[in-house]
C-alpha positions, 0 to 999 in steps of 0.5 A: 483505521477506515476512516482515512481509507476509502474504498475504491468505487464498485469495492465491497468489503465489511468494515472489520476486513478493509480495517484490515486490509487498510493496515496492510495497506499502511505498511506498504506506503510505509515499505514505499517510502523506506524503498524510496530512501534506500533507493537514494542511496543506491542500496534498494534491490530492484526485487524489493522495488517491484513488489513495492510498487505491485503492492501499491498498484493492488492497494490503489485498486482497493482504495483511494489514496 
């Protein structure tokens, strides 16, 4: 899975935990988008929203995206 994911300059991790971390990763853009939908549709709990984009911010520490 790392080979799409690139570690952020100055990031240092092995290759068998950002593999891991980059599913994680996966799963929040995934959240992100679902987020994105149900916030068109007005039915998105702004809790849900704010650990969406907190996750995100994390993630964009840790790779580049």
């Amino acid at each position: 899975m790392t080979d799409n994911w690139h570690l952020q300059p100055g990031v240092a991790m092995s290759p068998e935990a950002a593999d891991e971390v980059a599913k994680i990763a996966c799963a929040l853009k995934s959240l992100s988008a679902y987020t994105t939908f149900a916030m068109e549709r007005e039915d998105c709990p702004e809790e849900l929203q704010k650990l969406v984009e907190e996750g995100l911010d994390a993630m964009a520490r840790v790779f580049v995206w």
